[in-house]
Structure formats: C-alpha cells, structure tokens
C-alpha positions in Angstrom: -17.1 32.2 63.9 -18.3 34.6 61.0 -21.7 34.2 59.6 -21.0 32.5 56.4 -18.9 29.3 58.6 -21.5 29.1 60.4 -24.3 29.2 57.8 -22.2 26.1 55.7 -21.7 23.9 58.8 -25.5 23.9 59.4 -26.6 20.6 58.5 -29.7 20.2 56.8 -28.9 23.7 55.6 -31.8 26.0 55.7 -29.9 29.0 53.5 -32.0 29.3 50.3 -29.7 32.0 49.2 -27.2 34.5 51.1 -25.9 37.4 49.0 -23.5 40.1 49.5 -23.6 43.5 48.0 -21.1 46.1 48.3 -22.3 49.6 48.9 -19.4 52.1 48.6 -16.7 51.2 51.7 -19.3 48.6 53.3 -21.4 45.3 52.5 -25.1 44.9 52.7 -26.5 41.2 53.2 -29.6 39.9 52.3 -29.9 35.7 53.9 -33.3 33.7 52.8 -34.4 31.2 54.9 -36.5 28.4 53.9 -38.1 29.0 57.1 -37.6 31.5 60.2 -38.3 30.4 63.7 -37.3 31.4 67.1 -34.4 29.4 67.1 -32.9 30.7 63.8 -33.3 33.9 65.1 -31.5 33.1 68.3 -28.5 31.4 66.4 -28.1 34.7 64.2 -28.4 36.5 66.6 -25.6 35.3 68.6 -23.5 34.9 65.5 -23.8 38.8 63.9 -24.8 41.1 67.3 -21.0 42.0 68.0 -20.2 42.2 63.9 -22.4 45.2 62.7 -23.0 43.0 60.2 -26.0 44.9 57.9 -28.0 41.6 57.2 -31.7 41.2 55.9 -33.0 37.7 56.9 -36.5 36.5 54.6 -37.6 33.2 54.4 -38.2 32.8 51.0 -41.9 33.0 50.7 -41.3 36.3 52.1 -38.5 37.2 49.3 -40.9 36.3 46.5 -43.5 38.3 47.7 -41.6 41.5 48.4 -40.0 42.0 45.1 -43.2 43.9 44.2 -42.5 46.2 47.2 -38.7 46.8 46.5 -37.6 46.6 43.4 -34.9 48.7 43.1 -33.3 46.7 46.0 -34.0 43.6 44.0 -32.4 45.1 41.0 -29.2 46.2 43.2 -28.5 42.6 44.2 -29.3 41.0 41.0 -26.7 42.9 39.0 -24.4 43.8 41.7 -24.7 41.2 44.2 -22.5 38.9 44.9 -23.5 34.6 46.0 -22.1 33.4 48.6 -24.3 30.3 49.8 -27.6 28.3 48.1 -29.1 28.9 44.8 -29.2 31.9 43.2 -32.6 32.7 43.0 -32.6 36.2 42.1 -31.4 35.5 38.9 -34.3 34.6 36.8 -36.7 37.2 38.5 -38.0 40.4 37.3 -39.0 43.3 38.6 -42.2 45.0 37.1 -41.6 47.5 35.0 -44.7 49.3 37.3 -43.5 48.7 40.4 -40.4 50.3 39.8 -41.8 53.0 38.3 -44.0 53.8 42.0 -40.8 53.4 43.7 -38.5 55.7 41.5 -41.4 58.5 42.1 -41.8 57.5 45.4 -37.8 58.5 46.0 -38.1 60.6 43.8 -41.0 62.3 44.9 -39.7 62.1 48.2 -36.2 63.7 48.2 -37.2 66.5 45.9 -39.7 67.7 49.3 -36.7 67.1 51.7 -34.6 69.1 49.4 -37.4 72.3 49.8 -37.9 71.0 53.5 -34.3 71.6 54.1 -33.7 74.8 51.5 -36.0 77.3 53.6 -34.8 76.0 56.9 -31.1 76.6 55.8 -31.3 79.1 52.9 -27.6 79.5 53.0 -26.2 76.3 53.2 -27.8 75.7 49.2 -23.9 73.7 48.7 -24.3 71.5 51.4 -27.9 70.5 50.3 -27.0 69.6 47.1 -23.8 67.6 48.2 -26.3 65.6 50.8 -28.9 65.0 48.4 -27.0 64.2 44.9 -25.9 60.8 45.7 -29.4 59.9 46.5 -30.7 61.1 43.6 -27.9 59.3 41.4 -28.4 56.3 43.1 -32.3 56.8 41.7 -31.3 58.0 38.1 -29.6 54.8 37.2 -33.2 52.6 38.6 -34.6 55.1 35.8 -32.1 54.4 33.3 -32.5 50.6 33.6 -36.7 51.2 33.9 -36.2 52.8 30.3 -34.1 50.0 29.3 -31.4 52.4 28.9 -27.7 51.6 29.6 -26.1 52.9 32.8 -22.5 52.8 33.2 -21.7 53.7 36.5 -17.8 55.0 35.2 -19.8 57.2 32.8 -22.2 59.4 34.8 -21.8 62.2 32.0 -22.6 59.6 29.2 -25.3 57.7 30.9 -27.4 61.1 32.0 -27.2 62.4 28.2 -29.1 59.6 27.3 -31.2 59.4 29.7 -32.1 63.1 29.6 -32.8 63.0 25.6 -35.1 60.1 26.6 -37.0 62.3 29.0 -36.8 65.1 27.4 -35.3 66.9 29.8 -32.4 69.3 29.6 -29.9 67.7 32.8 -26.7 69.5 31.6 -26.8 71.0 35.0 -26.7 67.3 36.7 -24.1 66.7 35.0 -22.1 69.9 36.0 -22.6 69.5 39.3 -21.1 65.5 39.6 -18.2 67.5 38.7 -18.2 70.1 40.2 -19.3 68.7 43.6 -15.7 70.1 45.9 -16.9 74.0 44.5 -19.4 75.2 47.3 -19.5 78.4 44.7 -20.8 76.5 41.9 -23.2 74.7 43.7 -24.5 77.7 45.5 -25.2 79.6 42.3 -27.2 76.6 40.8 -28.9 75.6 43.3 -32.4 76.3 41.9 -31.2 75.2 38.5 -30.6 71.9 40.2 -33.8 72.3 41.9 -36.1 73.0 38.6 -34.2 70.3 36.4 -35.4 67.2 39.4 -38.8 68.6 39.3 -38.9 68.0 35.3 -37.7 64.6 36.3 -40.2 63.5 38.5 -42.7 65.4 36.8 -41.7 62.9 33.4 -41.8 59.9 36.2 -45.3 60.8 36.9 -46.6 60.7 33.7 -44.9 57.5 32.7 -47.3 54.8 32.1 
C-alpha cells in the first residue's frame, strides 16, 4: 500500500495537508497532522520504512510555527509543491521578509567557509569545489531573487542573475560563466578565486540588508 492509499482510507482523516515537491530526479514530502501520537507514528512507520520515502511529518501547530525557522523551505513547497491530500494551507502564508533574509546569510554565510575549508585542504582540486558547491549556491540565489522581489526564472539563469546582480550591485558575470561552463575543469580552475571574491560581495550585500 503506498502512503497516499493509505493516508485517504483513514477515516476521520487526520491529514491537514500532504505535499509533494520534486527536487531534481527525486520527491521530497512534507505530511501535517492535526495531531501526532504514538500510534500515527507506528502506522507510518510501517507504511514508508521499506520505500525511502523522504517524508517530513508536523502536526500543524508545529507547521505554523516553523515557517519562521525555514522559510526558504516554505517558499520551495508553496511555489513548487505539489497537493496531494487536505487543504492547502501553505497557500495564503508568508514568509518574513527577515527571516529569510537570516537564512539566505546563514547558507550563505555558511557555504562560502566550506568552500575556504575545502580550498586549502585540496588546493588543486579548485574545479571540483566549484562544481560541488555551485548548485548550492544557485539553489540560494533564486531565495534572494524572490527576497528582493525580483523575478527568477529557473530556464533563465543568465537573465535572472543580471538582475539580480544590478540589484546588488555586484558584478556576477563570472557566475554566470561558470553555469556554463561547468563540464571545463580548465575554466573553472582559472576562476576559481574570481568565483570566490564575487560570493563574498554577495553575502557581504546580504549582511547589510535590512
């Protein structure tokens, strides 16, 4: 039995909400509860152990309360996710404008150390850093774009990073170089601190946002 049959036969239904969100070649799921007990847990749990089935179970207290916490998550399912059961609660929420802004510096802040971390541990592997930490920092950019009420068009990476670095301020010409030039280990190696400088002025600008 998959987890959605399962989830519609329960009568009274406890599923506030159950969304699906599709992260490159898999699914993430997030399933709120109107409550949690032992014997939820139990039922799930015997229902998804043998699936691999990436599911995030909230009651829904616990849902409102966290969108504070993660708001970039919360953004992902609200304009990418997908309702499959309940009431879609997500729709009408917002995230604060501050709270994502601590969490875009946070990854930001983050990755941008892991990056040096990494750099003078492998000094010579500068094309493979960049290639492991680019689609994290993408992933970030477009939380940005939509923080600065800018578009982000996910087919237009080129596009969407020109307008975001005239709203910085910051010259990303060399972002945008590497997305496409991501297969040449030769280009990457020989931008490597270019890359490097160009996310410091970015979190540097996230910092001093209000």
């Amino acid at each position: 039995m998959t987890l959605t049959r399962y989830l519609k036969d329960l009568k009274p239904s406890p599923v506030v909400a159950y969304y699906r969100l599709k992260q490159g070649v898999s699914f993430q799921y997030i399933l709120i509860l109107d409550q949690i007990n032992e014997m939820v847990l139990k039922d799930l749990s015997a229902i998804i152990k043998d699936t691999y089935l990436e599911c995030k179970i909230l009651s829904e207290t616990e849902f409102l309360n966290c969108l504070d916490v993660f708001p970039m998550e919360f953004l992902d399912f609200k304009y990418q996710g997908e309702l499959l059961l309940g009431s879609d609660i997500i729709r009408d929420r917002k995230a604060s404008k501050k709270n994502l802004r601590h969490e875009c510096e946070f990854y930001l802040r983050s990755r941008l150390l892991s990056l040096r971390e990494a750099y003078v541990s492998i000094p010579d592997q500068t094309a493979l850093l960049i290639n492991d930490s680019f689609p994290l920092f993408r992933q970030t950019f477009r939380y940005l774009a939509l923080m600065l009420r800018l578009k982000w068009d996910v087919n237009d990476f080129e596009g969407s990073m020109k307008t975001l670095g005239k709203t910085m301020g910051v010259d990303v010409s060399i972002l945008i170089r590497i997305h496409d030039h991501l297969d040449r280990p030769q280009f990457l190696d020989a931008h490597f601190f270019e890359y490097h400088d160009t996310l410091t002025e970015i979190v540097q600008f996230v910092d001093g946002m209000d």
